[in-house]
C-alpha positions in Angstrom: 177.2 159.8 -48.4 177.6 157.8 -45.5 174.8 157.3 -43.1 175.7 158.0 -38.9 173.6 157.1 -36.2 173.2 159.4 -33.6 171.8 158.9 -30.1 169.7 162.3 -29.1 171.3 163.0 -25.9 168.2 163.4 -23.2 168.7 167.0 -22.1 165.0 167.3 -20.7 163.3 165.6 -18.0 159.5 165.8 -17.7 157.6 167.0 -14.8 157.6 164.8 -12.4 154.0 165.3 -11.7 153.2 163.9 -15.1 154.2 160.3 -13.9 152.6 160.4 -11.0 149.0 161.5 -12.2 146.1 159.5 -13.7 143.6 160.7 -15.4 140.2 157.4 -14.5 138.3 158.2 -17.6 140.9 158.0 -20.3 142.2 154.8 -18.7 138.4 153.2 -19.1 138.3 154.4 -22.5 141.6 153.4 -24.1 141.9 149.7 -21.7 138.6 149.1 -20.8 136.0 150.1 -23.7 137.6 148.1 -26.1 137.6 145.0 -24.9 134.0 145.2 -24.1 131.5 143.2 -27.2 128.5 145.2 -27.4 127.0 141.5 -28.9 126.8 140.4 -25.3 124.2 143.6 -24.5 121.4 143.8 -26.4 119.7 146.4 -24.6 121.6 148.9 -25.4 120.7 151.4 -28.1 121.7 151.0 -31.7 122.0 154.8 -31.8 124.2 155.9 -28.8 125.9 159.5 -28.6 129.6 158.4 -27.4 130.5 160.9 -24.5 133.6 159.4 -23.6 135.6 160.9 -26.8 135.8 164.5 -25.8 135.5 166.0 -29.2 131.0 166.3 -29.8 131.7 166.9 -33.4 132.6 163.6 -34.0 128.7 162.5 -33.6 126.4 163.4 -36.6 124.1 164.5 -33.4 126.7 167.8 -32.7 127.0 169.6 -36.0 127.9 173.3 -36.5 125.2 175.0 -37.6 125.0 176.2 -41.4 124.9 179.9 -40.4 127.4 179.9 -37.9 129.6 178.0 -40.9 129.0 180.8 -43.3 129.9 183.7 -40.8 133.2 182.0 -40.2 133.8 181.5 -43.6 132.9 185.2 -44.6 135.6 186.8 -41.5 138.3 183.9 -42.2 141.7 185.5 -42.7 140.2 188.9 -41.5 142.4 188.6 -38.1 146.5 188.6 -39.2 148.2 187.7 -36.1 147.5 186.8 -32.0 143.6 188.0 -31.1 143.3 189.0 -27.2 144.5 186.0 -25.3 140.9 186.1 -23.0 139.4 185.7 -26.6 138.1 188.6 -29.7 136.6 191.8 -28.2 133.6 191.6 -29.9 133.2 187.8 -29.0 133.7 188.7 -25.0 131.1 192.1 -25.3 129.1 189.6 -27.2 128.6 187.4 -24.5 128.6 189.7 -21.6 125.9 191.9 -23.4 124.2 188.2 -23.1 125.1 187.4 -19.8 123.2 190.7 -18.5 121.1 190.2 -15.1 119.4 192.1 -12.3 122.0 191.0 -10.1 125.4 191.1 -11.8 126.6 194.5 -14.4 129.0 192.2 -16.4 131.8 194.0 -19.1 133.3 192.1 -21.6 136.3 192.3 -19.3 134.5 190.1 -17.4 134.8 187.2 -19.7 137.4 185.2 -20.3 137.0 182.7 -23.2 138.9 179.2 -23.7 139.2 176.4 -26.0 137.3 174.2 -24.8 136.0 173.1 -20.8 139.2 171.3 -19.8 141.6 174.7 -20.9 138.6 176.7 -18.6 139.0 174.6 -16.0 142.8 174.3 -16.0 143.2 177.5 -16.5 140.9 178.5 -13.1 142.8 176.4 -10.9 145.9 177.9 -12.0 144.7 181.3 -10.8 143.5 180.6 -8.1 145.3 177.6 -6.2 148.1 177.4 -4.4 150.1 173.6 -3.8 148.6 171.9 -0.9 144.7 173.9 -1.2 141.9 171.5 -1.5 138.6 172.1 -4.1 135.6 171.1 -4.5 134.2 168.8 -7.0 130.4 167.6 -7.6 130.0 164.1 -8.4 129.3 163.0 -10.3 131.5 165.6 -12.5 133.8 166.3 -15.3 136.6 163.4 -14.6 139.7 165.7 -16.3 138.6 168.4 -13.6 140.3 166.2 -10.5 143.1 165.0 -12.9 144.1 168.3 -13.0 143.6 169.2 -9.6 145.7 166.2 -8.3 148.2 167.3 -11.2 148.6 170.6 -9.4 149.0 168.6 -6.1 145.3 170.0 -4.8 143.3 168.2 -2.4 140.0 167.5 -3.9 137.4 167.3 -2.0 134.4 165.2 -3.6 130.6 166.0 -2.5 127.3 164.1 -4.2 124.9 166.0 -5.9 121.5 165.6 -4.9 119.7 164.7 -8.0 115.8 165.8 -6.5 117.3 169.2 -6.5 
């Protein structure tokens, strides 16, 4: 059989926003970090929890607890299918039963559950921004939150936290 060569014919184009946004803190990590020798800095701790790799499960320091292991392990394969987009039923009434105060009566309608902080925070701006609407963002703060605010084409607006407070 003879072999052809085919040239895929690009028939999608990528956002356009992609190109133009930036995320600072991936940029120092993949450029930046390793280039640096730790030789030349003594100081620093032989034992450091890396932040910078977005996954804490990776550090020996972040492990899953045994029990919460063996409950997943006993109600694997129990759920055939899509759960609740906003996360399991009993995992939101969980939480909201959790979440009770004096000031707030919270349901587990209430809670919405994501994978993970950057998904939350994505997925907040999209509900409630429009093109062109500026937030605000603590600094210092979660870098990927103003990535994704400037890849929505918000205006972020950047105040300093007061660390005595």
């Amino acid at each position: 059989m003879q072999e052809q060569s085919h040239k895929w014919k690009k028939i999608i184009t990528g956002n356009i926003n992609i190109a133009t946004v930036k995320n600072p803190l991936r940029n120092y990590i993949e450029k930046v970090l390793p280039s640096v020798d730790l030789k030349n800095y003594p100081e620093r701790p032989e034992h450091c929890v890396n932040l910078s790799i977005g996954d804490p499960t990776a550090s020996l320091l972040f492990r899953t607890h045994k029990d919460n292991l063996r409950i997943l392990a006993e109600n694997v394969g129990k759920i055939d299918g899509y759960t609740n987009m906003q996360g399991l039923d009993s995992a939101r009434e969980a939480i909201s039963i959790k979440s009770q105060c004096n000031t707030y009566n919270l349901s587990k309608d209430d809670v919405y559950l994501t994978a993970g902080g950057s998904l939350a925070i994505w997925t907040t701006m999209m509900l409630l921004a429009q093109e062109g609407d500026n937030f605000l963002f603590p600094s210092p703060g979660f870098p990927l939150a103003l990535t994704i605010a400037r890849s929505m084409k918000l205006e972020a607006r950047i105040y300093n936290l007061d660390p005595d407070n």
